[in-house]
N, C-alpha and C positions, 0 to 999 in steps of 0.2 A: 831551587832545583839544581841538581847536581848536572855535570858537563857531560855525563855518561846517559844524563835521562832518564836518572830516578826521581823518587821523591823528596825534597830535601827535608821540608817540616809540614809538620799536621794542625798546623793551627789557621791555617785557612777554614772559611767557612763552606767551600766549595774546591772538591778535587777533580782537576781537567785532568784529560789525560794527552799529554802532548803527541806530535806527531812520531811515532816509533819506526826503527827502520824500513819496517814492512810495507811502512805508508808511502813511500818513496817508490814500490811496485805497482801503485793501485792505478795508473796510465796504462797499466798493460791489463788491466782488469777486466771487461765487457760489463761494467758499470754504469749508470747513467745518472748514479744519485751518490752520495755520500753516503759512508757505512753507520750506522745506527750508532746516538752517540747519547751517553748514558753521562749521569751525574748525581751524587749524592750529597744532600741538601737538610739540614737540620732540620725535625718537625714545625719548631719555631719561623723558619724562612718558608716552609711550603705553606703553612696557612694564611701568609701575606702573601705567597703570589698568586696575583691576578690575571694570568694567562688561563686560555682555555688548553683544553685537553684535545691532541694531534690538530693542531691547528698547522695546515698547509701552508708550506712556503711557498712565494708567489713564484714563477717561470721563469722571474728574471734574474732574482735571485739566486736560482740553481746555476743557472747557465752562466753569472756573470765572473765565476771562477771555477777551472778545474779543479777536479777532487786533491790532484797534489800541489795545491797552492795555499791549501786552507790555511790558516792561522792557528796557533795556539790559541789567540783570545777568542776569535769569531770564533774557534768550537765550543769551548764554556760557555760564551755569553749565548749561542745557539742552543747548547745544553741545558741551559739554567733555562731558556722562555718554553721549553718544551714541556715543561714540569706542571703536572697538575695539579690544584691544590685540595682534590678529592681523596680519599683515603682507596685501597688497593679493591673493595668491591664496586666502588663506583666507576674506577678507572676499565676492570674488565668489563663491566656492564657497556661502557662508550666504547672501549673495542669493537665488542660481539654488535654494539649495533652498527657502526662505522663498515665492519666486515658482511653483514647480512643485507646491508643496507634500505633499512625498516624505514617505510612511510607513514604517515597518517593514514588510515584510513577514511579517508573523505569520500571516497565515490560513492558508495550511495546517498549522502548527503548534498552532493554537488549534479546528480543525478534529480535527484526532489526537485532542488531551490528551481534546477532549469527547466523540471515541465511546471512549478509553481508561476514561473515566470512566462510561462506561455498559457494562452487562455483555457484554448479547447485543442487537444491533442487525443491520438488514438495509438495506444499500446498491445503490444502482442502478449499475450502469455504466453508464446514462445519464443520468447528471444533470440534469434540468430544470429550470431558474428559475423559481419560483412568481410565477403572476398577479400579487399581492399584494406583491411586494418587485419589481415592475418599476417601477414608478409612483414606488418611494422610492427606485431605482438610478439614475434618471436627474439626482435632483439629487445623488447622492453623488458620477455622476461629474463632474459642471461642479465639487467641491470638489475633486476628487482631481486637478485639473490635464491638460494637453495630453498631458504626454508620459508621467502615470500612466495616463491614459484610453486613449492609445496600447496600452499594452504589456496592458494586457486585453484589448484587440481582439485581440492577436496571439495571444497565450491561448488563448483563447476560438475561435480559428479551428486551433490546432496539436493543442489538444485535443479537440475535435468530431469524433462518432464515425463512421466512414462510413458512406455509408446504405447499403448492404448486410451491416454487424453486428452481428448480432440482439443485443437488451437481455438482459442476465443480472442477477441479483438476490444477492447476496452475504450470506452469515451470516455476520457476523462476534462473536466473543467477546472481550471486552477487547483489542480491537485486532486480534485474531489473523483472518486468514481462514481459515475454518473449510470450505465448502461454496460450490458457485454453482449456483443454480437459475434452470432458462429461466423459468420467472413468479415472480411475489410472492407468492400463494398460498403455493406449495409450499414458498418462501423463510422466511414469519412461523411458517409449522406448524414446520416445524424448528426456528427461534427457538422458539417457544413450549416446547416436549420439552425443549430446552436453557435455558430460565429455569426449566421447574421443578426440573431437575436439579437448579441452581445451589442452590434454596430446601431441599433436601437434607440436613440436620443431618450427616448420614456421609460426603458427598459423598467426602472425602478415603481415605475406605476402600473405595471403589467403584472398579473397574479397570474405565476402557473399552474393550470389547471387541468383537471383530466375529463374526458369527453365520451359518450356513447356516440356512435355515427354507422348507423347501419346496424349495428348490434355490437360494432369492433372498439374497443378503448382506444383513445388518443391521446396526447401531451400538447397542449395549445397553453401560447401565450400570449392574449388578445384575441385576436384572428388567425394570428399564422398556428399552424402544424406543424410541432417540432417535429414527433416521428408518433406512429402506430405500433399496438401490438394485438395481431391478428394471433388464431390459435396456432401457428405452423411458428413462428416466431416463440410463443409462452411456452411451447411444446420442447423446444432445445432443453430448457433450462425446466425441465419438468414442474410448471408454474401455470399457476390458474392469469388468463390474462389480465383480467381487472386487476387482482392482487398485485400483479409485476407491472403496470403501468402506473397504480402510486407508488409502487416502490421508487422507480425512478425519479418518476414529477419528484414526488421529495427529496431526491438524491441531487436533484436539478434545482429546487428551490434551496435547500440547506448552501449551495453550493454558489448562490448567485445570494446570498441574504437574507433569503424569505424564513420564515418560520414552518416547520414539517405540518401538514394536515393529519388528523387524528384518522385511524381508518376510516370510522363513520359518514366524519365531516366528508371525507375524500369523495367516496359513495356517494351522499346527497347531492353532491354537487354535480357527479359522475351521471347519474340518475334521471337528474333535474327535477329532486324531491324536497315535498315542504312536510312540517307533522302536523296531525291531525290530533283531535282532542282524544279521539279513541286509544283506550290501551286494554293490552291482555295481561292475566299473569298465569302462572303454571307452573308447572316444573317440564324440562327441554331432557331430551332426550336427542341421539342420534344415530344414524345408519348409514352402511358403507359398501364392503367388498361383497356383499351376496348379494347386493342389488344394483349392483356399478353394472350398468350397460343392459337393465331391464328397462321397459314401458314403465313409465309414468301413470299418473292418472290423467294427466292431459293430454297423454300419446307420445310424449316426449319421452328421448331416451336417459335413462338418471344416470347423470354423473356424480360421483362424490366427490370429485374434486369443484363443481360449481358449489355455488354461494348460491343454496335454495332451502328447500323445508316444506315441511308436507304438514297440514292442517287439517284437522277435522271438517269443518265447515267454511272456513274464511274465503274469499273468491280467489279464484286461480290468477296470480300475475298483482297478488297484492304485495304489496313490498313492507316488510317489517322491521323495527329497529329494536333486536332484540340485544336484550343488558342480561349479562350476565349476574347475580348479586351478588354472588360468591366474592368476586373478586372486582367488578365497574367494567370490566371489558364488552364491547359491544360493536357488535356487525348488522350491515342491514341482508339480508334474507327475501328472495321472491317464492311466494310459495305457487309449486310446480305441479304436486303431490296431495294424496291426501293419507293423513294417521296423525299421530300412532294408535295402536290400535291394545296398548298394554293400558288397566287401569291406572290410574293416578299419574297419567300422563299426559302433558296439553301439546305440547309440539313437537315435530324431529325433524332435528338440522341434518344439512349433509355431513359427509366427514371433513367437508375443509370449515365450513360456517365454524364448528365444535371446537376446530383447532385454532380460529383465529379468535374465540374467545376465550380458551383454554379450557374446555371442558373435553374433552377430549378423553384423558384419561382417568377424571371422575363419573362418563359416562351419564350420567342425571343428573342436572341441577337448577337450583330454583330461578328463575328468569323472570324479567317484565318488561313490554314489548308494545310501540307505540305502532299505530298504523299510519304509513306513507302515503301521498299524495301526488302526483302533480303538477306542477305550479302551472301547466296553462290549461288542464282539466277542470272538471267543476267538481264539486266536493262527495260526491256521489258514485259510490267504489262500484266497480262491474260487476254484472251478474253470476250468481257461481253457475258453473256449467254442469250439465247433468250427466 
């Protein structure tokens, strides 16, 4: 190097650029860091260096000399570790994310793992942002960058619920959805039934099962009563009761190990029915909205949404296990009713029976159908009523 502070020769593998007179001002600067300090490096030497890319100097480092103290070496040799050994798209790629400063997205993953990690918990489907974490959100997001602050706006606005759907309250057990209740009340009672179960030393010998009491389905395991679903409850969720308390039992068995009941099975046991050697066959038919909320032939008012069916002859309050053969699908049926009253027709289901064996939209098909039972009755079916 020349005495003037040029460059004297080019056969260096690395050109520093020493301190110029200008650098001699930089104390009077409003500075706090060292001016950006460049070097070029033969492809051959960048793809040996093993430095990362804007790797921070430590605090001590900065401070442990003013900017007009620097060295000619200490800026090369500063120069030269700064140097990335990525080629010019990689390097802006680690810019743009250094500058935006992009995380993983793990929260909802880390969200899972921690209600996985709790037994029985109950969740809003409307999630609120507490008071108290607004105040420390605003400076997470000035750290979280323009274009991460962005995409939670966007969030935040795709998943907001509309104001006309009402908040429901979720029991969940180790991750599983279990039940949804219109309030929170009725949402922690249930968690609660279900934490003590869980504290149950036999738990594992206990089959949860569904119960008739009164006429109302229940969820019992053993003796205890996890919860009820009366019609004002199946009513929220526009659900025929029975239907929505195996729904859950199995959402509660799947959920604790057990293996799901088939609807049938659910029913027999719901019931407290055995079969009998008697069967029908026929071809099924069914009936809905022109007869939803007329008399019955028993005086009962018909709903289509109950699990019944109207029989020519069979006795009133007989429970049937009708198969579909279409397809093996199969519900049990209380006949309410008497028909149909179209030739070549043996039975009509209501409109939910139709749907839960999926005949539904084929409207007729061929069925066969065992006659239920009992089990602390004697084997001799009731009188039909005139």
């Amino acid at each position: 190097m020349s005495p003037n502070g040029g460059i004297e020769s080019h056969s260096h593998s690395a050109i520093a650029l020493p301190q110029l007179g200008l650098l001699t001002d930089l104390t009077t600067l409003p500075l706090t860091t060292p001016p950006t300090q460049i070097s070029w490096l033969p492809k051959s030497q960048q793809d040996e260096e093993k430095q990362d890319f804007c790797t921070p100097s430590s605090p001590s480092q900065k401070d442990s000399q003013p900017p007009g103290e620097i060295s000619t070496a200490a800026f090369s040799q500063t120069a030269n570790r700064n140097v990335s050994k990525g080629n010019l798209p990689q390097q802006i790629l680690r810019v743009v994310q250094n500058l935006f400063s992009w995380r993983n997205r793990v929260e909802p993953e880390a969200k899972a793992a921690k209600i996985e990690k709790e037994s029985v918990v109950v969740v809003s489907t409307h999630p609120d942002e507490k008071t108290s974490d607004r105040n420390n959100s605003k400076e997470r997001q000035v750290k979280q960058g323009l274009w991460r602050y962005s995409q939670m706006l966007k969030t935040a606005i795709e998943t907001a619920p509309s104001p006309g759907k009402k908040e429901q309250f979720q029991v969940l057990v180790k991750g599983h959805l279990i039940a949804k209740l219109p309030t929170r009340q009725e949402a922690e009672e249930i968690a609660q039934n279900i934490k003590k179960l869980l504290c149950n030393p036999n738990l594992k010998s206990l089959s949860i099962e569904t119960k008739l009491v009164d006429g109302v389905p229940i969820v019992k395991a053993g003796d205890r009563v996890l919860f009820t679903i009366d019609k004002n409850r199946a009513k929220n969720f526009n659900h025929q009761p029975e239907l929505l308390a195996i729904e859950w039992m199995n959402n509660l068995r799947i959920s604790l190990g057990q293996s799901p009941l088939q609807l049938a099975d659910a029913q027999q046991r719901m019931y407290n029915l055995v079969e009998t050697s008697n069967k029908i066959e026929g071809r099924a038919s069914w009936y809905g909205p022109y007869f939803h909320g007329r008399l019955t032939a028993t005086g009962e008012i018909y709903n289509q949404n109950d699990l019944t069916a109207a029989h020519p002859s069979l006795p009133f309050d007989t429970y049937l296990k009708v198969k579909n053969l279409n397809n093996g699908n199969i519900i049990i049926v209380r006949i309410n009713d008497r028909g149909p009253y179209i030739p070549g027709r043996n039975l009509d289901l209501s409109r939910q029976a139709a749907r839960s064996i999926n005949s539904e939209d084929a409207g007729v098909v061929p069925f066969e159908a065992t006659i239920m039972k009992k089990k602390s009755s004697s084997s001799t079916q009731p009188q039909t009523k005139k």
